[in-house]
N, C-alpha and C positions, 0 to 999 in steps of 0.2 A: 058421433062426436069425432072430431079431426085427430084428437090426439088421445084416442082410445087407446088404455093399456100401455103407453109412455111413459118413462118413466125423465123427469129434467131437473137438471140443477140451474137453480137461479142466484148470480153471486149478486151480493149487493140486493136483495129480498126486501130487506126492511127499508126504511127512509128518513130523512130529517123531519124533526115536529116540520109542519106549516098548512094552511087553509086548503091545499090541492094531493091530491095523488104523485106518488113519484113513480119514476118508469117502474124500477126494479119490483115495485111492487104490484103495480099493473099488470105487470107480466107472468108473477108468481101466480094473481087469480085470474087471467086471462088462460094462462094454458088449464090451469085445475078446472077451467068452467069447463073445455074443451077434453076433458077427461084424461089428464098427466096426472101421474101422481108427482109431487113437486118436494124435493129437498130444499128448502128457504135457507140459504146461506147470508152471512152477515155480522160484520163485527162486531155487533149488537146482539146478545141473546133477546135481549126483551123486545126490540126489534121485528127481529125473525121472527119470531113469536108470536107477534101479533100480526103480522101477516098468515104465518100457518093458522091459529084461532079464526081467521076472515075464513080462507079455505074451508075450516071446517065446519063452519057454520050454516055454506052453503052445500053442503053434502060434502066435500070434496076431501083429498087424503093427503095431507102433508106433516113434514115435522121440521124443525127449526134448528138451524143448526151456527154455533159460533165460532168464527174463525176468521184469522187475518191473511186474509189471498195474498201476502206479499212474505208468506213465510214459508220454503217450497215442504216443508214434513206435514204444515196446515193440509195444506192443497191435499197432499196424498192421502191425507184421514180422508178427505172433502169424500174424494173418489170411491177410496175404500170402503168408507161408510153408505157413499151409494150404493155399489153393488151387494154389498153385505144386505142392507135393509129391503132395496127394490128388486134384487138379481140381474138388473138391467143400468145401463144409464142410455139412453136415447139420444137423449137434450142437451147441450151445455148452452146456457147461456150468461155470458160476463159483462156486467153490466155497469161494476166499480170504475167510477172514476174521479173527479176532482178538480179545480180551477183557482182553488181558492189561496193564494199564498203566490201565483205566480206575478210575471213583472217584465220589463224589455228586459233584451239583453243585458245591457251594461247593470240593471241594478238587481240581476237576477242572483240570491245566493244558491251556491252550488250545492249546499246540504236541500234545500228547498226543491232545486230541481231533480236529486236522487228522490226524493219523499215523492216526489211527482210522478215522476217515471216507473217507481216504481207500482204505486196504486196504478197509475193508467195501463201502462202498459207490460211490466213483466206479471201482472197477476193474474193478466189473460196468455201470458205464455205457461205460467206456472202450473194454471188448473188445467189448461189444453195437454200439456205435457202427460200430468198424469190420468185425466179422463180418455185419451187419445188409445190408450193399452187395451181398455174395457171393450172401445169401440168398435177398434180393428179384429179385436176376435169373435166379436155378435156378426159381422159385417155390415156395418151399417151406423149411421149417427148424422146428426146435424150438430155445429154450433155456429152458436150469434155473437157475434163480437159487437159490442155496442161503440160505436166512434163518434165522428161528431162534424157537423158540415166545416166547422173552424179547421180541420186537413185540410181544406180544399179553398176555403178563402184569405182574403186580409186578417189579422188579429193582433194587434198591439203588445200581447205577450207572448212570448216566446214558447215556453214549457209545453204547456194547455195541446198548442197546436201542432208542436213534434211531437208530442205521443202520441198524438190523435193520427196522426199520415204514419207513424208507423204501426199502430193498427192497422189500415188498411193493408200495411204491407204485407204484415205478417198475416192477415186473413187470407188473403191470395195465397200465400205461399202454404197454408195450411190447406186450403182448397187443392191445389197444383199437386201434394205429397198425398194427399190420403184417399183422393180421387180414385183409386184400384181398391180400396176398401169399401167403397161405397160411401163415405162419409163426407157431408158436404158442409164447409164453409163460406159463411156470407158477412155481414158487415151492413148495421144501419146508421146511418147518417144523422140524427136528429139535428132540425135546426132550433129555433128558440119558442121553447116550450115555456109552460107554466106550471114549473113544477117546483116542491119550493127547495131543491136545489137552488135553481136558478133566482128565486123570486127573493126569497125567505135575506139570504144574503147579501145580497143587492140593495134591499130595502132597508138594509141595516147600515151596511158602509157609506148610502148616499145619503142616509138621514132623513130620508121619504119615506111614503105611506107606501103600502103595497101596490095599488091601485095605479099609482103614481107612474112604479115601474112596470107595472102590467098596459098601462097605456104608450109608453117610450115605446116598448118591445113591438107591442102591435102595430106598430106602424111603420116599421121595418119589413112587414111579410107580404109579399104580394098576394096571395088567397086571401081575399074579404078583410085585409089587416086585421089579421085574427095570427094570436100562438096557436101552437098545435096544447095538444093535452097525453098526459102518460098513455091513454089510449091509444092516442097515433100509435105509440110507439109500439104497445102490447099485442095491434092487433097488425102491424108488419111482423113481428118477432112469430107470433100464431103463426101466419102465413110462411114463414121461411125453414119453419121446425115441421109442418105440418107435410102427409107425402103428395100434398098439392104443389110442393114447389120440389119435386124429386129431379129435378133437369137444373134447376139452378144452385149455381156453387161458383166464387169467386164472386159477387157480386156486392157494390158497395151501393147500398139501396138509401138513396136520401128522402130522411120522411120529415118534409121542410119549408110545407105548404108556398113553392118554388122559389125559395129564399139563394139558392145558388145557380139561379135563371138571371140575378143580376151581376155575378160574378162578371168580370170584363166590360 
């Protein structure tokens, strides 16, 4: 198994109702298939929960934990509580983030845009902060910043997509500092998936069927005008945490079946 005897924290574990898989959650049973033992973080206990329950259904060793990654003493239980339960933390992977509420500039509220900022982006500084201690004394760690191909293109709102490019920044710079520790930092890019993130809300604000918005999106992706699925995403994250990718760190990996092949 790739991730035999690992031990990872997956933020954002649990997922919205809706007809599909969400990343966070993919990833919590993608590593546990892979032999992680997985702490399921999530501002949901019941959530959480029912991801760890999936896990252990399939053999596999996890427990669920609730917490708001945007409050930094949370985070530090987060970590604590890893090393306490597992002896270890390996993994971090931060998976929190959000879109919903943002707007152009001019009609962007500013309470809106901290709510933003800080789910996207200080809650992958928060928990990197405090997992970061664990790491550098085992010598060793991977984390995954989950970003979003919207860094890197056009986007009509503002917020969504400066958090999103300063993930990448801060993943690089986390790569660049811990790098004498062994600890490597990467960053995946998803483009437009079908997850009901994405789907579940879409279909409510436009007053469409699901199906409706699953068709629009598809046809936006160059690969077979097909979305990707939380798999894509689970089994790049596998690969990035696994010691198959021990040379890579700094890498902003888009999994986006070539969606920013049209960029320019």
């Amino acid at each position: 198994m790739r991730l035999q005897n690992k031990t990872a924290i997956v933020v954002g574990a649990g997922q919205q109702p809706g007809e599909t898989m969400g990343n966070g959650r993919a990833v919590a049973l993608r590593f546990a298939q892979e032999g992680a033992r997985v702490l399921c973080v999530d501002i949901s206990k019941e959530r959480a929960q029912e991801t760890a329950n999936q896990i252990g259904s399939e053999g596999g060793q996890a427990e669920a934990f609730e917490v708001d990654v945007t409050d930094e003493d949370a985070c530090r239980g987060v970590a604590e509580a890893a090393q306490k339960r597992f002896g270890r933390i390996d993994i971090l992977h931060n998976n929190v983030g959000r879109s919903e509420g943002d707007r152009n500039t001019v009609d962007m509220d500013s309470r809106m845009w901290d709510e933003l900022m800080a789910l996207n982006l200080k809650s992958m500084f928060l928990m990197s902060k405090h997992v970061l201690p664990f790491m550098q004394d085992q010598g060793s760690g991977a984390i995954i910043n989950v970003s979003s191909t919207s860094s890197l293109a056009a986007r009509q709102t503002v917020t969504y997509k400066t958090s999103k490019g300063a993930v990448n920044t801060f993943t690089q710079h986390l790569a660049f500092e811990n790098a004498r520790y062994g600890i490597r930092a990467n960053a995946i890019l998803p483009g437009l998936m079908d997850t009901p993130m994405a789907i579940e809300r879409r279909a409510r604000e436009q007053q469409v069927d699901r199906d409706a918005v699953r068709e629009s999106r598809n046809k936006l992706v160059p690969l077979q005008n097909q979305m990707g699925t939380a798999w894509d995403v689970a089994n790049a994250a596998l690969f990035l945490a696994s010691d198959e990718a021990r040379y890579i760190t700094g890498v902003l990996l888009p999994v986006d079946g070539g969606l920013l092949i049209k960029v320019g």
